[in-house]
C-alpha positions, 0 to 999 in steps of 0.5 A: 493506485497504480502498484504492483505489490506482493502481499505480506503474512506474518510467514513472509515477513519472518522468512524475509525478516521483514519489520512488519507482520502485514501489509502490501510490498510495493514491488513497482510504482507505474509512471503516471500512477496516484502512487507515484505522484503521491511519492511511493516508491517501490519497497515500500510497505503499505501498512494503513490505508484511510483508518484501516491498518492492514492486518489477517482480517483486512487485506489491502485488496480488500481495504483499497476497495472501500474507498472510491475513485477519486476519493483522498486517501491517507496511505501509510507506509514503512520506509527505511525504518520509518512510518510515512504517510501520503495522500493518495487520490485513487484513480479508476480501477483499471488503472492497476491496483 
């Protein structure tokens, strides 16, 4: 997807009081990554990707890696209070998580 990203546990998100138990910090969008180009950005938390949301049983390493290059994905995030989804066309696995 062309992130870099720091994995959120329900003990993250109470110590940083964060408004999610689980999910994906975005902590930087590579230039010229499906990210960017989709509209993440960093702070972002990715919470659903396609029809799994992120959560103890499903990681977003794990989630990310059900889909395939190229392939359109819904991708869900909070952003400043706020539930936003976009459409992701994941690039190959060498270009960043």
């Amino acid at each position: 997807m062309g992130i870099r990203w720091q994995s959120i546990t329900p003990y993250i998100a109470a110590r940083f009081h964060l408004p999610v138990d689980w999910g994906a910090y975005v902590t930087d969008v590579q230039a010229n990554s499906p990210a960017r180009e989709a509209g993440l950005q960093p702070d972002d938390i990715i919470i659903r990707i396609g029809d799994i949301t992120i959560d103890e049983t499903h990681s977003y390493i794990n989630t990310l890696f059900l889909h395939k290059p190229g392939e359109q994905v819904t991708v869900e995030v909070f952003r400043n209070g706020k539930k936003i989804q976009f459409q992701v066309t994941l690039g190959e696995s060498g270009s960043g998580s």
